[in-house]
C-alpha positions in Angstrom: 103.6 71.4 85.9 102.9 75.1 85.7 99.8 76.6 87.1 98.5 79.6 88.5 98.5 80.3 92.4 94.9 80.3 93.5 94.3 84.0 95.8 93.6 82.2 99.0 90.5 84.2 100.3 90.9 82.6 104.4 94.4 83.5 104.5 96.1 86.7 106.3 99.5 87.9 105.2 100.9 90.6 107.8 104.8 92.0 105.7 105.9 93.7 108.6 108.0 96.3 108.1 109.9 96.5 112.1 112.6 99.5 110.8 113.2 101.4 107.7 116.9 101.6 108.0 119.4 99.0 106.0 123.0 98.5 105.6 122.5 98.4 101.4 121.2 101.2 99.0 119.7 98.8 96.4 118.9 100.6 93.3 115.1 98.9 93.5 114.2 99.9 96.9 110.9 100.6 97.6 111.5 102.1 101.2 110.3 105.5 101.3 111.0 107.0 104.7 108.8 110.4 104.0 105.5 107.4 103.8 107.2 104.7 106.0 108.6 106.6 109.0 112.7 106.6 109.9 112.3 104.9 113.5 113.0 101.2 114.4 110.3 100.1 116.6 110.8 99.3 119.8 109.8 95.3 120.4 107.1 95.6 123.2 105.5 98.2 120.5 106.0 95.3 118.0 104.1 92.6 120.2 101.3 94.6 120.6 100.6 95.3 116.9 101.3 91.4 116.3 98.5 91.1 118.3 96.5 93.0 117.1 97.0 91.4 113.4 96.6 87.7 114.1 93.7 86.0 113.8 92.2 83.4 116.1 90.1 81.8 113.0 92.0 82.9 109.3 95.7 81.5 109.1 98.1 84.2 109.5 101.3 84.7 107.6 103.9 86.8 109.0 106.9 88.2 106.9 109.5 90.2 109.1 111.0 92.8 106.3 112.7 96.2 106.4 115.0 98.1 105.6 116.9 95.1 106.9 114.8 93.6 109.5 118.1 91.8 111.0 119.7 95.0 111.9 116.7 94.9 114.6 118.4 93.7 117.8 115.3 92.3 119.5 114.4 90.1 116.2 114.5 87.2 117.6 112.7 88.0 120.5 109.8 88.6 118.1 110.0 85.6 116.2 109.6 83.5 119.3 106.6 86.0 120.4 104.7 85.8 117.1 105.5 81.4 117.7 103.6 82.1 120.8 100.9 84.1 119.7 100.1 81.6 116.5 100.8 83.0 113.6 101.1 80.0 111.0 104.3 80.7 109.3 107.1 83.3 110.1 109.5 84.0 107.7 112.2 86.8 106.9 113.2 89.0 104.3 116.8 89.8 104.6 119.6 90.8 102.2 121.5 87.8 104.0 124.5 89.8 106.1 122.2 88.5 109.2 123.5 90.8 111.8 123.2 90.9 115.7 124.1 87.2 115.4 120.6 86.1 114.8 121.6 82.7 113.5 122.4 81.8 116.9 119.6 83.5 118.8 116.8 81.9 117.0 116.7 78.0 116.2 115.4 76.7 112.5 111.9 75.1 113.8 111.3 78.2 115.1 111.5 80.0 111.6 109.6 78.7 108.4 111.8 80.7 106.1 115.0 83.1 105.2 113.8 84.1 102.2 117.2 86.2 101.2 117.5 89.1 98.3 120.2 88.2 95.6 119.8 89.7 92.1 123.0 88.3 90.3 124.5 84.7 89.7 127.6 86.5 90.2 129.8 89.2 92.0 129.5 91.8 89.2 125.9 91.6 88.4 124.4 91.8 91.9 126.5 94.3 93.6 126.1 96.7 90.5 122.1 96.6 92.1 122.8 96.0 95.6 126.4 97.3 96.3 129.9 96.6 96.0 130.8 93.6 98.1 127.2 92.3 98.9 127.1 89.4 96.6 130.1 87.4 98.9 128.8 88.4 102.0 125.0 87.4 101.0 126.9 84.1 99.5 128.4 83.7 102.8 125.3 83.5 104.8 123.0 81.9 102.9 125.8 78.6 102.9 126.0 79.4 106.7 122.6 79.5 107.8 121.8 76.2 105.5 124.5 74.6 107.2 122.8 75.7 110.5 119.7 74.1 109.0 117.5 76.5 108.1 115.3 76.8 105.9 116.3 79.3 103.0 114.8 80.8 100.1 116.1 83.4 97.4 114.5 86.4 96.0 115.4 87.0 92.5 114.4 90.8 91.3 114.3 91.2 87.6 114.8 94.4 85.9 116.5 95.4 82.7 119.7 95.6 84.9 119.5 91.6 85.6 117.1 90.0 83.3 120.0 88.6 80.8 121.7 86.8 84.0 118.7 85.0 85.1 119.2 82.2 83.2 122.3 81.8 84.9 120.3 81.2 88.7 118.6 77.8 88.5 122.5 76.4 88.4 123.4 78.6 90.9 120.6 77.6 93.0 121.3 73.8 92.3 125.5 74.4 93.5 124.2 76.1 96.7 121.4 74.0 97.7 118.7 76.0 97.5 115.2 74.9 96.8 112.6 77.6 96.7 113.0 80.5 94.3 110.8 83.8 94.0 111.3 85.4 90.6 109.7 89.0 91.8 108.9 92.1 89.5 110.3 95.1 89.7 107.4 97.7 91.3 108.9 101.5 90.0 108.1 103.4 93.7 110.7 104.3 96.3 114.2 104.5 95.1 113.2 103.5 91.3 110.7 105.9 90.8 112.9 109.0 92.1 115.6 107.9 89.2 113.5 108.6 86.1 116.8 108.0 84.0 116.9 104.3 83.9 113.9 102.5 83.2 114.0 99.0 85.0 110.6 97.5 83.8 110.7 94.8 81.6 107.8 94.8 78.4 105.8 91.7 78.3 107.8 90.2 74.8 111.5 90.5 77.2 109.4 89.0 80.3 108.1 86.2 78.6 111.0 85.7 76.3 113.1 84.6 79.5 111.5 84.1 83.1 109.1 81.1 82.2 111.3 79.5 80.5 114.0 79.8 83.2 111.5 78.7 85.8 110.9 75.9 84.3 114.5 74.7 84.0 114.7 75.2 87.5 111.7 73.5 88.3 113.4 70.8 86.4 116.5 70.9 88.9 114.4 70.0 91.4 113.3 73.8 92.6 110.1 75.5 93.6 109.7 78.2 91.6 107.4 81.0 92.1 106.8 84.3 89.8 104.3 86.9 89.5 101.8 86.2 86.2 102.7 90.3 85.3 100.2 90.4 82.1 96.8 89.1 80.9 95.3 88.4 77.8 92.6 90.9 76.9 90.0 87.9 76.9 91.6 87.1 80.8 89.5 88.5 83.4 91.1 90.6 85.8 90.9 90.6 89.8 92.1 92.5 92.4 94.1 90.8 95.3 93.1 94.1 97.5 89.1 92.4 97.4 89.4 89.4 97.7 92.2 88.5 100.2 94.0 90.1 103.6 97.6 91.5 102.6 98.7 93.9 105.4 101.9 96.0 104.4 103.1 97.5 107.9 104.9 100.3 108.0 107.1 101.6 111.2 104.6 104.9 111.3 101.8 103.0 111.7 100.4 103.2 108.3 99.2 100.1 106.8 98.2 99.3 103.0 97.0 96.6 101.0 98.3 97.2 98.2 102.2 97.4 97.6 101.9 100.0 94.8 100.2 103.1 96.5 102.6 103.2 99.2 104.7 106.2 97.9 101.3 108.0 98.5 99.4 108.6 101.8 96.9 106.5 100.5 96.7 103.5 103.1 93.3 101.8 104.4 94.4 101.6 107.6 96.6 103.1 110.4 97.5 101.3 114.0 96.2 104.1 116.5 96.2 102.6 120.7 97.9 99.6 119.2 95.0 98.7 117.0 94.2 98.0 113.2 91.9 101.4 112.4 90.3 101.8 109.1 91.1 105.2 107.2 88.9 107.7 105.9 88.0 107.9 102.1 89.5 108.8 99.9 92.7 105.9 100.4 93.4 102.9 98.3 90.0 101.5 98.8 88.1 103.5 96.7 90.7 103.0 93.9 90.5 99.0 94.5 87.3 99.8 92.9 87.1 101.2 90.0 87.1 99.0 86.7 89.2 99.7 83.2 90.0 98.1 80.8 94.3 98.0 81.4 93.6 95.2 84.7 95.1 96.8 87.8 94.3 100.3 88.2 96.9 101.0 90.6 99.5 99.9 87.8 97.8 102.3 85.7 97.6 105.3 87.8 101.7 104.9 89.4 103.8 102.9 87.0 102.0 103.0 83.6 105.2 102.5 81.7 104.7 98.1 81.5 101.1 99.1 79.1 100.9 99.3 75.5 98.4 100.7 73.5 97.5 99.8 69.6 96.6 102.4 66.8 93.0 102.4 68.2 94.2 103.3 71.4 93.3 99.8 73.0 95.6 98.3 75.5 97.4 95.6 73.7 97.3 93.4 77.6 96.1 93.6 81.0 98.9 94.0 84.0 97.8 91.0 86.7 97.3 91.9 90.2 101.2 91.7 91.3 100.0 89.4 93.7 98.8 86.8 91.4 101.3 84.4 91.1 102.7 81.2 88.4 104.0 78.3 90.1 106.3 75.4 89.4 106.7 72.6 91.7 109.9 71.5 91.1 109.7 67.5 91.6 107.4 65.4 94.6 110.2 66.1 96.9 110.5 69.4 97.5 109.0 71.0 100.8 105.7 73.1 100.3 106.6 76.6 100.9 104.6 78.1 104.1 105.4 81.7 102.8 103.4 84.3 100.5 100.4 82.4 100.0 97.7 84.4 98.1 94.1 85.1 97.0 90.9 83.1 96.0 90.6 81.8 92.1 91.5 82.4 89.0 89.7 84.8 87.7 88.4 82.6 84.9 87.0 79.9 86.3 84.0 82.3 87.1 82.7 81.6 83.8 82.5 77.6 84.6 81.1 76.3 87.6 82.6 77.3 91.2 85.1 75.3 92.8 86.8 75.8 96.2 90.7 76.4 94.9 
């Protein structure tokens, strides 16, 4: 059954980025070392900003990402730390090559997820994104780390580039034995946004012309499929993830943001000065969380306007969702329950009918 992921307001997701640096030049990066910062941090400065972003009360969520957070050589060290310190699930973001042998240095209870990048059901498709030669090697590790027993999900991103091969992965999922799968949306900052050339977004008739229905014939294989909702209704109220929910996006430099879109712009809320989580002063992405109009998310509006559409009036035809708002599809009663990328508070509907805890 479809349904839309309730924002969970008591949760704290920390995406922490521990290096900038990756083996890949993926056409959709979002790394932007000018914002981000170049270093890899060392892991005793690591531990210390882990501390400082758990919580002894809220759950907290921790996503190791990069660059490629596996060319880190003191990775594992880090996951067992963060086990230590509490952090409810730990889960990372690779592009599957796992280097510095980390298969072997950390055990699967000790990890919730290896949620790994792959944007083709074949050789041709993904490396024309990702690089030539990636798609065997990712294919390679994801069999070898689930025959370790681990845990493993896959992040599918769709652009114009991919979107007619998506309906190739549910099948490909199925073969490999994978049974949690992220459908994510392209965001145009980073390595997009300097390549003006080729436009990657998808309009609202191609997205929903193809990734529902896909999700839902994986769903019916037995797979967990999750996707951002990406556009409103003009009658759907809007709501901003950034208000009512903790998402930290951690940046070797110390910046820190709450929203993925502004961070091509020095526009974070926060910065970790002596090891602690410091608010910044206005004017950052705070003030902008604010403001109201009548296209949904204003930080959609003000960086990557190219997914609105207007109609003779000058109206926008649809809202753009908070990119955090998600659509789920729970594929069967026995597939795990995903301990990764859990978001925000309610729909933003149900404020017109009485309140209910989601």
């Amino acid at each position: 059954m479809e349904k839309t992921v309730a924002f969970q307001k008591n949760a704290r997701n920390i995406f922490f980025h521990i290096l900038t640096r990756c083996n890949l030049k993926c056409r959709h990066c979002y790394i932007n070392p000018q914002h981000h910062g170049k270093q890899t941090l060392p892991v005793e400065t690591v531990k210390k900003w882990l501390k400082a972003l758990v919580h002894e009360k809220n759950a907290s969520n921790l996503i190791f990402i990069g660059g490629e957070p596996t060319l880190h050589p003191g990775l594992h060290l880090l996951i067992k730390a963060a086990r230590r310190m509490g952090y409810a699930s730990i889960t990372v973001d690779t592009n599957g090559f796992f280097f510095n042998h980390i298969l072997k240095k950390v055990a699967p209870e000790e990890l919730d997820y290896f949620s790994v990048g792959l944007d083709g059901s074949c050789e041709e498709i993904n490396d024309l994104i990702r690089g030539k030669g990636s798609y065997d090697k990712c294919v390679a590790g994801i069999e070898k780390a689930l025959a370790k027993g681990f845990r493993v999900s896959l992040i599918y991103t769709v652009s114009q580039l991919n979107i007619r091969d998506l309906k190739n992965m549910p099948g490909f999922l199925k073969a490999i034995g994978i049974d949690r799968f992220f459908i994510q949306v392209i965001g145009i900052r980073g390595r997009s946004a300097q390549n003006e050339k080729h436009k990657l977004q998808l309009t609202r008739k191609e997205w929903a012309a193809v990734v529902p229905r896909v999700a839902a014939q994986a769903a019916r294989l037995g797979i967990h499929v999750t996707y951002p909702k990406v556009f409103l209704d003009r009658s759907e109220c809007f709501e901003c993830a950034a208000l009512v929910a903790e998402n930290y996006f951690v940046f070797p430099n110390g910046r820190v943001y709450q929203c993925p879109l502004g961070e091509d712009f020095p526009l974070h809320s926060y910065v970790i000065e002596s090891d602690k989580l410091t608010p910044t002063p206005p004017i950052n992405e705070k003030n902008l969380f604010q403001l109201s109009n009548p296209e949904g998310c204003v930080m959609n509006k003000l960086i990557q306007p190219g997914n609105l559409s207007y109609d003779k009036q000058g109206s926008p035809r649809y809202k753009i969702a908070c990119c955090l708002l998600k659509e789920e599809i729970r594929g069967g009663t026995n597939v795990r329950k995903a301990q990764t990328l859990r978001y925000v508070n309610r729909l933003c509907n149900r404020k017109r009918g009485p309140k209910r805890r989601g």
